[in-house]
C-alpha atoms as an extended CHARMM CRD file, in Angstrom:
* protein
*
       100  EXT
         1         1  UNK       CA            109.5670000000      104.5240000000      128.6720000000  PROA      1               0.0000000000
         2         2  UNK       CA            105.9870000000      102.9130000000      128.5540000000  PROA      2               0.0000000000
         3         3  UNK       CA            104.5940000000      104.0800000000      125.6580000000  PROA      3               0.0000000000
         4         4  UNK       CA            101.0330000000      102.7430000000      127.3330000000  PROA      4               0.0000000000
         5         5  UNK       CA            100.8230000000      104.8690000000      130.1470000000  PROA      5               0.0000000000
         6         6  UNK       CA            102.3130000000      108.2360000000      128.8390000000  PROA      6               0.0000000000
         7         7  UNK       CA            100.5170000000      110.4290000000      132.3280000000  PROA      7               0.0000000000
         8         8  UNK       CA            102.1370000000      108.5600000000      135.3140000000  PROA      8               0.0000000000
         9         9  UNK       CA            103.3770000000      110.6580000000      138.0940000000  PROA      9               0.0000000000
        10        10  UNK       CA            107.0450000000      110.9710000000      138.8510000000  PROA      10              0.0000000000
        11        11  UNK       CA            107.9980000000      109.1390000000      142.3300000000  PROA      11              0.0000000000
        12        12  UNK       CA            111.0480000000      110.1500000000      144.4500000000  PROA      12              0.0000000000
        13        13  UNK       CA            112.5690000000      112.4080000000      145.5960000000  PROA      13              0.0000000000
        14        14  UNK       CA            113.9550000000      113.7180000000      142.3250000000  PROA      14              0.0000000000
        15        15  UNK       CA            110.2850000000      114.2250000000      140.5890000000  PROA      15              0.0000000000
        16        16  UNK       CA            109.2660000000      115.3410000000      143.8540000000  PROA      16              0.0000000000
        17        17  UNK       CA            111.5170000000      118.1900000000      144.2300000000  PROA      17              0.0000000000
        18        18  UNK       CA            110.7870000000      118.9970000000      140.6130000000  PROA      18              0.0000000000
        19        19  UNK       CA            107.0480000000      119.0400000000      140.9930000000  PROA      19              0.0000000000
        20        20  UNK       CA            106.0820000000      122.8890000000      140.7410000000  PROA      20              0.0000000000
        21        21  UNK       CA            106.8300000000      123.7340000000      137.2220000000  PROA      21              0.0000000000
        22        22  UNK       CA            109.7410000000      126.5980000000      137.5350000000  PROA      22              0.0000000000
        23        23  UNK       CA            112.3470000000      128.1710000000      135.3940000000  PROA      23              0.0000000000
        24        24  UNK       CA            115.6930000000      129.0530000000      135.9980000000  PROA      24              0.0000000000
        25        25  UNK       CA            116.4280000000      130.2620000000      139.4680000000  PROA      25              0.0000000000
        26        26  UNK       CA            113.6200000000      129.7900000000      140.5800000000  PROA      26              0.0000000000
        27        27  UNK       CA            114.4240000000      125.9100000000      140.9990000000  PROA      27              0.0000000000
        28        28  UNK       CA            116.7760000000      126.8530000000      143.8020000000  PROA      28              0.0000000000
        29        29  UNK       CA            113.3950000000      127.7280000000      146.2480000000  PROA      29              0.0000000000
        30        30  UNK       CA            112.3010000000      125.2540000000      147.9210000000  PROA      30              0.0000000000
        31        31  UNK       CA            108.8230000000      123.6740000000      146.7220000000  PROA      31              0.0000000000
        32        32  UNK       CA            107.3410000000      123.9390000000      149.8780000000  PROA      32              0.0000000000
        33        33  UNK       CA            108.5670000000      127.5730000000      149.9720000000  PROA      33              0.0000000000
        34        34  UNK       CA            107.6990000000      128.0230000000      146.4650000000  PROA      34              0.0000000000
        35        35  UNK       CA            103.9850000000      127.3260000000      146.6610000000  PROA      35              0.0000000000
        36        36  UNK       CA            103.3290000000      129.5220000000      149.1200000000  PROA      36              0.0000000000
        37        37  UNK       CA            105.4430000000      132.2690000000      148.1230000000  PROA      37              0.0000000000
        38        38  UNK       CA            103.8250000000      135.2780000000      149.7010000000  PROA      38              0.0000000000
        39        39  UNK       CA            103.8830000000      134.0060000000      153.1490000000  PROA      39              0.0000000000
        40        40  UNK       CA            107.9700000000      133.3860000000      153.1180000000  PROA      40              0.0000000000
        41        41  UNK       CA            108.1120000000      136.6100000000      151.4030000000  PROA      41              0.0000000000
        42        42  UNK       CA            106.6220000000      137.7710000000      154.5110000000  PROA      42              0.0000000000
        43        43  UNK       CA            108.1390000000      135.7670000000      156.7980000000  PROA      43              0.0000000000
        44        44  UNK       CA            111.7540000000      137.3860000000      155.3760000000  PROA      44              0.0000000000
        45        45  UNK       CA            110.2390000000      140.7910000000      155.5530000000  PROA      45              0.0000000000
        46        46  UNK       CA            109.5210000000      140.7470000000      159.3870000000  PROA      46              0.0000000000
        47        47  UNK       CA            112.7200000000      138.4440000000      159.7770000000  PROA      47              0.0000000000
        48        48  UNK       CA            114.5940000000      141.4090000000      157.9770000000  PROA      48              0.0000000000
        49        49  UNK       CA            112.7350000000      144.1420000000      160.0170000000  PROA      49              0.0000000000
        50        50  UNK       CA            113.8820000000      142.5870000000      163.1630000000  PROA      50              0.0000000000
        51        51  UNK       CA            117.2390000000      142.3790000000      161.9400000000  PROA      51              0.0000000000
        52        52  UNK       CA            117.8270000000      145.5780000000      160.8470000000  PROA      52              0.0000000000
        53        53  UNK       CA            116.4180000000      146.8940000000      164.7070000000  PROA      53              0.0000000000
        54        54  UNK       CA            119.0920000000      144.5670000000      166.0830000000  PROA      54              0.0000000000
        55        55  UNK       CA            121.7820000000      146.7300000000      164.0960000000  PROA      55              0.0000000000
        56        56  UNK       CA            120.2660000000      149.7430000000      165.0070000000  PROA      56              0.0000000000
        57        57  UNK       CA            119.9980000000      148.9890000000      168.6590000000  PROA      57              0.0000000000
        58        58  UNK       CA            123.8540000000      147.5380000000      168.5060000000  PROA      58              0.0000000000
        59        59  UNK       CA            125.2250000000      150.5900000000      166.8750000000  PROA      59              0.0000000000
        60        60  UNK       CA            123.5420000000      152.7710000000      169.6360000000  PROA      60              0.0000000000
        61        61  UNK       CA            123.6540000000      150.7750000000      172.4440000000  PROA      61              0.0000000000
        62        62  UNK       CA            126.4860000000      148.7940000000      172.0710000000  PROA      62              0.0000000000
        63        63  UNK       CA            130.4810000000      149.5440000000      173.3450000000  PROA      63              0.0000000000
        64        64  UNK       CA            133.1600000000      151.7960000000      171.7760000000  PROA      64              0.0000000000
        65        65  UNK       CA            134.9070000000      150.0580000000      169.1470000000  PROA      65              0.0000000000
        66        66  UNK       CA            135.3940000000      148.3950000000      165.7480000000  PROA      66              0.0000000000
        67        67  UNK       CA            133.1310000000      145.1290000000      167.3560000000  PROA      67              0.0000000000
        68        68  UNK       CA            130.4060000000      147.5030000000      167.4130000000  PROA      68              0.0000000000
        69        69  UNK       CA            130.4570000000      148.3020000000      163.6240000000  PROA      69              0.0000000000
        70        70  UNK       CA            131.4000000000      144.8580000000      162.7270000000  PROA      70              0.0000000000
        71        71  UNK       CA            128.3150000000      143.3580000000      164.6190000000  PROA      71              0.0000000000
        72        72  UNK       CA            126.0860000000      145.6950000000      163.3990000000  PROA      72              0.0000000000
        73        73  UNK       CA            127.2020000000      145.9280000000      160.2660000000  PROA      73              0.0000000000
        74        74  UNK       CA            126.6660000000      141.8490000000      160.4770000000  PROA      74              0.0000000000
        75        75  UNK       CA            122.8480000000      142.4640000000      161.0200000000  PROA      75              0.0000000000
        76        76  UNK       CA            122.3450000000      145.4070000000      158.8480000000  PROA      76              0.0000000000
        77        77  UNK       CA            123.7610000000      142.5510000000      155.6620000000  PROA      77              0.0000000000
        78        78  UNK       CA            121.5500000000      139.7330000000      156.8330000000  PROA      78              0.0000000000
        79        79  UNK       CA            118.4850000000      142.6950000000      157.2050000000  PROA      79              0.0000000000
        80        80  UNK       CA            119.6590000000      143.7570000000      153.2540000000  PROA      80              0.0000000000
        81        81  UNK       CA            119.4220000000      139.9070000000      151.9480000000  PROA      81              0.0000000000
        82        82  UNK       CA            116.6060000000      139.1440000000      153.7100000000  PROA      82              0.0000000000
        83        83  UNK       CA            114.9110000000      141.9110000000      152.1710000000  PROA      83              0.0000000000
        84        84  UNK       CA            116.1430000000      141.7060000000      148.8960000000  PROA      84              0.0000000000
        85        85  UNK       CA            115.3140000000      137.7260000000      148.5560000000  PROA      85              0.0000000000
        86        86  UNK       CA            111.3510000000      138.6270000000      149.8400000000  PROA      86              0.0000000000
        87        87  UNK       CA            111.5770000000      141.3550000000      147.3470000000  PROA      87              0.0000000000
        88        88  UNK       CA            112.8290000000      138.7870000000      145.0560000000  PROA      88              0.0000000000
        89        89  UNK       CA            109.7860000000      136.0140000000      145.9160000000  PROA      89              0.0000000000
        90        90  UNK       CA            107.3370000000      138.8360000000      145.6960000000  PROA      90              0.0000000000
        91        91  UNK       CA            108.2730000000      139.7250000000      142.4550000000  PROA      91              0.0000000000
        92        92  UNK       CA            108.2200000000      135.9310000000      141.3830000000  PROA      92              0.0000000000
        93        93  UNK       CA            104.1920000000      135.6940000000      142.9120000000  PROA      93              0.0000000000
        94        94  UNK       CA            103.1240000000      138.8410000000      141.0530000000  PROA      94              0.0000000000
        95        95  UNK       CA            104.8620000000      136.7920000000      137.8300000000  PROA      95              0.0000000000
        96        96  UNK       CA            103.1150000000      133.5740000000      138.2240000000  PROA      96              0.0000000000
        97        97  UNK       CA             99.9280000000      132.8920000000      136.2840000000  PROA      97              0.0000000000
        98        98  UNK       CA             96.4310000000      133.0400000000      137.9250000000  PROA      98              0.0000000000
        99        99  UNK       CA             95.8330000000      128.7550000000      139.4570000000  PROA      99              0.0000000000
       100       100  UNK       CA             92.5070000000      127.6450000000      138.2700000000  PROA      100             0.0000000000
């Protein structure tokens, strides 16, 4: 565009969304998630701890029944994503190169 200044910063909402460098899937995280990856990764993991309690407490203290299974069923599948996308983050902050 201006062949002058070659280094200006991207404004808007497009170049700010776009502003960690990333690859792949890994645009779909957030940038505010994405540079801090290890504390949402976190975050998930205690997120998917308590969820997977809730399904355990439902199954044993809730009433006879198929809404029993279904609801804890229900938290045992969030508990599984949850852990799966942290596992998923994790794996993307052990990746990363060292920031200087």
């Amino acid at each position: 565009m201006n062949a002058q200044n070659d280094n200006r910063t991207p404004k808007g909402l497009r170049a700010w969304w776009a502003s960690p460098a990333r690859s792949g899937l890994r645009r779909i995280i957030a940038p505010w998630e994405y540079r801090h990856l290890r504390t949402w990764a976190r975050a998930r993991i205690a997120v998917g701890n308590l969820l997977a309690l809730c399904g355990l407490v439902t199954l044993s203290i809730g009433s006879t029944g198929w809404n029993r299974y279904g609801l804890a069923a229900l938290f045992l599948v969030a508990a599984a994503a949850q852990f799966s996308f942290a596992y998923w983050e994790l794996t993307i902050a052990r990746s990363a190169s060292p920031q200087t």
